[in-house]
FIMARMI-301981 format. One line per field, with one value per residue: residue in three letters; x, z, y of N, C-alpha, C, O in turn. Coordinates in nm, 3 decimals. Each point is the difference from the previous one (the first is absolute). Layout:
residu Ala,...
n_X X,...
n_Z Z,...
n_Y Y,...
ca_X X,...
ca_Z Z,...
ca_Y Y,...
c_X X,...
c_Z Z,...
c_Y Y,...
o_X X,...
o_Z Z,...
o_Y Y,...
***
This chain:
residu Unk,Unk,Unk,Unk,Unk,Unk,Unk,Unk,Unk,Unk,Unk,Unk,Unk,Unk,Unk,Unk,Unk,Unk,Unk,Unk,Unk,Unk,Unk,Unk,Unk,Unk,Unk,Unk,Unk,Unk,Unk,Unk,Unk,Unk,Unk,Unk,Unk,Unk,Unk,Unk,Unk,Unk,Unk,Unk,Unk,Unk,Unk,Unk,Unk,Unk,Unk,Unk,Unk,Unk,Unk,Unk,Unk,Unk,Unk,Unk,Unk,Unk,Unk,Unk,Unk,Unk,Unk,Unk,Unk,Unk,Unk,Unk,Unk,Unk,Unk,Unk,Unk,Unk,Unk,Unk,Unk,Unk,Unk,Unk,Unk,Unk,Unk,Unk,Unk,Unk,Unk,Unk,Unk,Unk,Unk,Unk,Unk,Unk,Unk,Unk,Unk,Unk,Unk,Unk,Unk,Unk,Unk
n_X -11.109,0.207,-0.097,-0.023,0.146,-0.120,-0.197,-0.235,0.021,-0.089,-0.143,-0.068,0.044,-0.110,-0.230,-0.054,-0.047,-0.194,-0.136,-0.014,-0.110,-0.174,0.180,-0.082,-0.120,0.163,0.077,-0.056,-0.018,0.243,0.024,-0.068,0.207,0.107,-0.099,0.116,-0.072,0.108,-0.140,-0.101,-0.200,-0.202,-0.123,-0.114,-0.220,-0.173,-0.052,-0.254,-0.002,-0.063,0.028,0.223,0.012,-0.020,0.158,0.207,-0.003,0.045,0.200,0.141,0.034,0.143,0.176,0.051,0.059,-0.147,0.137,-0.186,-0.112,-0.205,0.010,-0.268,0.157,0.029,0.192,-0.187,0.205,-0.083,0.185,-0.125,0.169,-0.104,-0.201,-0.045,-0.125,-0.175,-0.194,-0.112,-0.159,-0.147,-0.202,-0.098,-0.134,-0.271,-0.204,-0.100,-0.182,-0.193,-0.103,-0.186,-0.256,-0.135,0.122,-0.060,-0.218,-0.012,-0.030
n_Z 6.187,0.067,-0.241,0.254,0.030,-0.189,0.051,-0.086,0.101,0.205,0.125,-0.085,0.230,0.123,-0.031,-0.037,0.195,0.049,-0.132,0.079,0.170,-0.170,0.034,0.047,0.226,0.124,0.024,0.076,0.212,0.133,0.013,0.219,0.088,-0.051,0.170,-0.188,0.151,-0.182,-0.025,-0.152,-0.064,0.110,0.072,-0.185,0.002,0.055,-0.235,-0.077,0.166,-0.122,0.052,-0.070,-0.239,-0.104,0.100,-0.166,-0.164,0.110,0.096,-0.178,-0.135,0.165,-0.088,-0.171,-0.001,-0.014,-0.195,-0.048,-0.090,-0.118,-0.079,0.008,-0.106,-0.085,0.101,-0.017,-0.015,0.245,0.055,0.184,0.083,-0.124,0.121,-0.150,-0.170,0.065,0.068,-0.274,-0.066,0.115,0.001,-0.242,-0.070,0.125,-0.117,-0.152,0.151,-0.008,-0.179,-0.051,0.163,-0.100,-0.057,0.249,-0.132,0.194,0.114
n_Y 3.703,-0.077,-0.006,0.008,-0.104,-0.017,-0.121,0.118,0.201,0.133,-0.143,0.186,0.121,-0.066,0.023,0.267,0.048,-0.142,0.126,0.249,-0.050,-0.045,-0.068,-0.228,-0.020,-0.027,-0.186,-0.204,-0.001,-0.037,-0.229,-0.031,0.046,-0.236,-0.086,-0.081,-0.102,-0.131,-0.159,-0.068,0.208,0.006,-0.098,-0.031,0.171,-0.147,-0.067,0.035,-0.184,-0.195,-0.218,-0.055,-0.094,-0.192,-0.125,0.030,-0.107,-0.205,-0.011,-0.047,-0.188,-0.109,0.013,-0.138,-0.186,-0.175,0.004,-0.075,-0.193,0.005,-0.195,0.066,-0.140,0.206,0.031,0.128,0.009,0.041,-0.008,-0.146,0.100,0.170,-0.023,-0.136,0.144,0.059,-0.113,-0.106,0.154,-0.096,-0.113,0.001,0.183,-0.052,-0.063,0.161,0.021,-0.139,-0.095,0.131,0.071,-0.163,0.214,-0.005,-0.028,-0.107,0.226
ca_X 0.052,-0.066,-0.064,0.016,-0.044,-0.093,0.016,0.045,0.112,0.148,-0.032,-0.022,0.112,0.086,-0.040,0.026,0.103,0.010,-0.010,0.090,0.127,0.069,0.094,-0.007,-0.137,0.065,0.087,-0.159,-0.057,0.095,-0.006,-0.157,0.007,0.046,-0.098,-0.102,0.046,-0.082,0.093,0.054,0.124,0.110,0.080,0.124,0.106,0.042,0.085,-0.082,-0.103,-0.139,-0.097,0.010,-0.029,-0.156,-0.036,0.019,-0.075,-0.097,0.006,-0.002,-0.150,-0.132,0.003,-0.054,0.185,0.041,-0.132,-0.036,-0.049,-0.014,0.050,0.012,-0.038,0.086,-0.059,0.081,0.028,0.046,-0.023,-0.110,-0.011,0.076,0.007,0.095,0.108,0.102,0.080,0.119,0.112,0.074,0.110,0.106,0.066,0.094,0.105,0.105,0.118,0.059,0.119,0.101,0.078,-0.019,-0.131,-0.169,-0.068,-0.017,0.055
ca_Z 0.057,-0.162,0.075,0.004,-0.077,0.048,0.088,-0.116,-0.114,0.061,-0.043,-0.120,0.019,0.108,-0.110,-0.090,-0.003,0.066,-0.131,-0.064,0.118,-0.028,-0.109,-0.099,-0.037,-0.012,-0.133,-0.061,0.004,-0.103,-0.135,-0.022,-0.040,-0.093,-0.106,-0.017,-0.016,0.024,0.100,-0.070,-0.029,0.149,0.085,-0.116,0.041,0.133,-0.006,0.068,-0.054,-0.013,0.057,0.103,-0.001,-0.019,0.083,0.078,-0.069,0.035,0.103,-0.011,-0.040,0.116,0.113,-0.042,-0.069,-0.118,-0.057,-0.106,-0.098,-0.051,-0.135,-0.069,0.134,0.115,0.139,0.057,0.146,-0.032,0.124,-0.004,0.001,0.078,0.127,0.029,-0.092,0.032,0.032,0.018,-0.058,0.144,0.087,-0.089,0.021,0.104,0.052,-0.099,0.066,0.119,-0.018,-0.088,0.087,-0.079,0.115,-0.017,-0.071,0.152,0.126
ca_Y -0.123,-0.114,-0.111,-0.105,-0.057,-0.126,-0.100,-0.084,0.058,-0.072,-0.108,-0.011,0.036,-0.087,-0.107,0.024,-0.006,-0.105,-0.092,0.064,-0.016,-0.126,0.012,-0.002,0.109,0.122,0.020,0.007,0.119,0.074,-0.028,0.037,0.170,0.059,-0.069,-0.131,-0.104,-0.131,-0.092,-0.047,0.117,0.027,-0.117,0.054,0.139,-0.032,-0.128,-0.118,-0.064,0.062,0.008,0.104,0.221,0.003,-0.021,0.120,0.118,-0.004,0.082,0.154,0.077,-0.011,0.115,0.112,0.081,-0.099,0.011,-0.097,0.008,-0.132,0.032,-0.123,-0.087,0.061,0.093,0.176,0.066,0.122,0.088,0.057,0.129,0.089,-0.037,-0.118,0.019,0.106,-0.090,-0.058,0.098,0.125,-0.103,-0.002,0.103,0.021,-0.128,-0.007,0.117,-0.077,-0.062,0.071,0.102,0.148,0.088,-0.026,0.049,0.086,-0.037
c_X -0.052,-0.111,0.064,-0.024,-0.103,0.073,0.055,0.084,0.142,-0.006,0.050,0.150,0.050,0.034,0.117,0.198,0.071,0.020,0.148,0.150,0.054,0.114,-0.085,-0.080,0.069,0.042,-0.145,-0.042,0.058,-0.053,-0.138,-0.060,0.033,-0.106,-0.123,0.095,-0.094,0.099,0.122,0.165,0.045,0.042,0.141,0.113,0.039,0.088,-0.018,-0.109,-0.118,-0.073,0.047,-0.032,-0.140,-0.043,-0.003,-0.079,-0.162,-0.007,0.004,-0.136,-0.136,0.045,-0.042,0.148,-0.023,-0.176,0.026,-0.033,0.058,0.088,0.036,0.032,0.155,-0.077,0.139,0.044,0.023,-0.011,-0.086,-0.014,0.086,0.070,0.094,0.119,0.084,0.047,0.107,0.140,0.065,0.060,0.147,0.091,0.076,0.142,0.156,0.092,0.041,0.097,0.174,0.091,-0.022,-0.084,-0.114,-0.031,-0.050,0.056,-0.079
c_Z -0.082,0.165,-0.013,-0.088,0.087,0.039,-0.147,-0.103,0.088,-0.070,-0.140,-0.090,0.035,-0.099,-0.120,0.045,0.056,-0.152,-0.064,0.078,-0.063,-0.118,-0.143,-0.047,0.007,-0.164,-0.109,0.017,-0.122,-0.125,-0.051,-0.009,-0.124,-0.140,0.029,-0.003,0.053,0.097,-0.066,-0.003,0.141,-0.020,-0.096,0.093,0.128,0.006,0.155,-0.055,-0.038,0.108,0.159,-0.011,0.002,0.164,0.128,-0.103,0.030,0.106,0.014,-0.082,0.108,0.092,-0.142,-0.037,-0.155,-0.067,-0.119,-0.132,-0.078,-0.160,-0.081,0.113,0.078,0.082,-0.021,0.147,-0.031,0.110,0.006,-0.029,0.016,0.095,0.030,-0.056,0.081,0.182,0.022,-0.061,0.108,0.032,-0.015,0.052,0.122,0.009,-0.074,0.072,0.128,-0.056,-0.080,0.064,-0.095,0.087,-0.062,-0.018,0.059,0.110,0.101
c_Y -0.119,-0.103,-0.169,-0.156,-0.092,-0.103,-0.118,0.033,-0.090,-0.127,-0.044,0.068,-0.078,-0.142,-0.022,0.011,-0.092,-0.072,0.035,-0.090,-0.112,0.036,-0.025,0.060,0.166,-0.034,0.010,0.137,0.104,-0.009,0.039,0.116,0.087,-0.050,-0.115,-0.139,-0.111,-0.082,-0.044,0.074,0.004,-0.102,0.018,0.051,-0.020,-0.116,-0.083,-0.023,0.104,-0.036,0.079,0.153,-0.043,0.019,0.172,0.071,-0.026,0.025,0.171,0.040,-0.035,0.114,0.136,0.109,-0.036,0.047,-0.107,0.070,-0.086,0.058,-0.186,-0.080,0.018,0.038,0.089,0.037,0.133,0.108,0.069,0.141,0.075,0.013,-0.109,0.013,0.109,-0.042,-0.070,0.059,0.090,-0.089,-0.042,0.075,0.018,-0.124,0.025,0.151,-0.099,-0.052,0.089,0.097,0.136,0.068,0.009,0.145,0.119,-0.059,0.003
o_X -0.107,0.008,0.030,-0.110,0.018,0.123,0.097,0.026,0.079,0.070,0.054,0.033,0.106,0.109,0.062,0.081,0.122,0.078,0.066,0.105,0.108,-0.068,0.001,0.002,-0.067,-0.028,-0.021,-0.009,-0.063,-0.034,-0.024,-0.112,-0.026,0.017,-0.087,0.080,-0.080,0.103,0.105,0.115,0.122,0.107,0.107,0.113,0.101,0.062,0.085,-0.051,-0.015,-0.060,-0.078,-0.015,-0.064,-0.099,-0.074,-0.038,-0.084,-0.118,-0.058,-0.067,-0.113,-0.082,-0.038,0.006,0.067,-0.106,0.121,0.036,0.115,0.023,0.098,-0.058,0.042,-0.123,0.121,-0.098,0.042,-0.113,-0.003,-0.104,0.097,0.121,0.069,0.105,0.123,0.112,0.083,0.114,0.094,0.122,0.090,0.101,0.120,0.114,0.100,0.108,0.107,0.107,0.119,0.119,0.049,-0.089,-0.027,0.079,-0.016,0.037,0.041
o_Z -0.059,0.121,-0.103,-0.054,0.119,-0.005,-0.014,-0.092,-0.050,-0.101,-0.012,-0.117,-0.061,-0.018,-0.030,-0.090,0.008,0.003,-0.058,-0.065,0.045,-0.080,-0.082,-0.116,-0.067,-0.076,-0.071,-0.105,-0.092,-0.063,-0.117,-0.040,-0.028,-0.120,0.087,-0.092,0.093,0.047,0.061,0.019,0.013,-0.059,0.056,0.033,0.038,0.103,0.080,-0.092,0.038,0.036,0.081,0.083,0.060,0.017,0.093,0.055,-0.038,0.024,0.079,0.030,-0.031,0.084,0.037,-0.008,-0.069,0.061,-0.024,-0.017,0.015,-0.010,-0.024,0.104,0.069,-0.009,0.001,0.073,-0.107,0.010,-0.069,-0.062,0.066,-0.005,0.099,0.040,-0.009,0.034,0.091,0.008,-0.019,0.016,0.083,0.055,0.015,0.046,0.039,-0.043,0.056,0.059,0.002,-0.022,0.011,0.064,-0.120,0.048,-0.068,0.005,0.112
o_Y -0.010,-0.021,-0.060,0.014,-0.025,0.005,-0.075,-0.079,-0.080,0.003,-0.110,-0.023,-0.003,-0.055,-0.102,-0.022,0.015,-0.096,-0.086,-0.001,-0.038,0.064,0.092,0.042,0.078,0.093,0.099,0.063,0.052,0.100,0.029,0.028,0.117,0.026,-0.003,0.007,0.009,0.049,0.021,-0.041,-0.001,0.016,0.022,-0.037,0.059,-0.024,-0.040,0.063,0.116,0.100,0.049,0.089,0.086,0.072,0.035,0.104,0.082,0.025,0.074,0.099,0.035,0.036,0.111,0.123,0.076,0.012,-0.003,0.116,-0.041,0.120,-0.071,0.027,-0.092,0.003,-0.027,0.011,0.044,0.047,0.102,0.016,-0.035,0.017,0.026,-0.050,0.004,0.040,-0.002,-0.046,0.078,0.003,-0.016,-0.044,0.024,-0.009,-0.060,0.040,0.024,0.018,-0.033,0.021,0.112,-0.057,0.005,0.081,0.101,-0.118,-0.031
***
């Protein structure tokens, strides 16, 4: 029988998908899976401002979805882990048989 989750995993779950529920941080996340990007490059690919992606990528890296690193005086984004990466790649997914009607994977 799987064990329950803690009081602070719910929390921190809850956190993490309360950060995921906004459109532009869902499209940031997408793009953050597939690599490294600075502000500069989202906002490009999102065709919005920089200080609006600065403001949701500093929200998604305090709940801990967003990891950094420095390269000279850029700042690097980049989906914290595994764990987030595959995530936001199901989500994708489920979301791409909700809209298409293609059959799901199991029943």
């Amino acid at each position: 029988m799987q064990q329950h989750p803690s009081s602070a995993q719910i929390e921190a779950a809850t956190a993490a998908f309360r950060m995921l529920a906004d459109p532009t941080r869902l499209r940031l996340m997408w793009l953050l899976t597939s690599g490294e990007y600075d502000v500069t490059s989202l906002a490009d690919l999102l065709e919005t401002s920089r200080p609006l992606v600065s403001q949701h990528l500093a929200k998604l890296r305090m709940t801990g979805l967003v990891h950094t690193r420095r390269e000279g005086r850029r700042v690097l984004y980049r989906a914290r882990d595994t764990h987030v990466r595959t995530l936001i790649t199901e989500a994708f997914s489920h979301a791409g048989h909700e809209v298409t009607g293609r059959p799901r994977h199991d029943g």
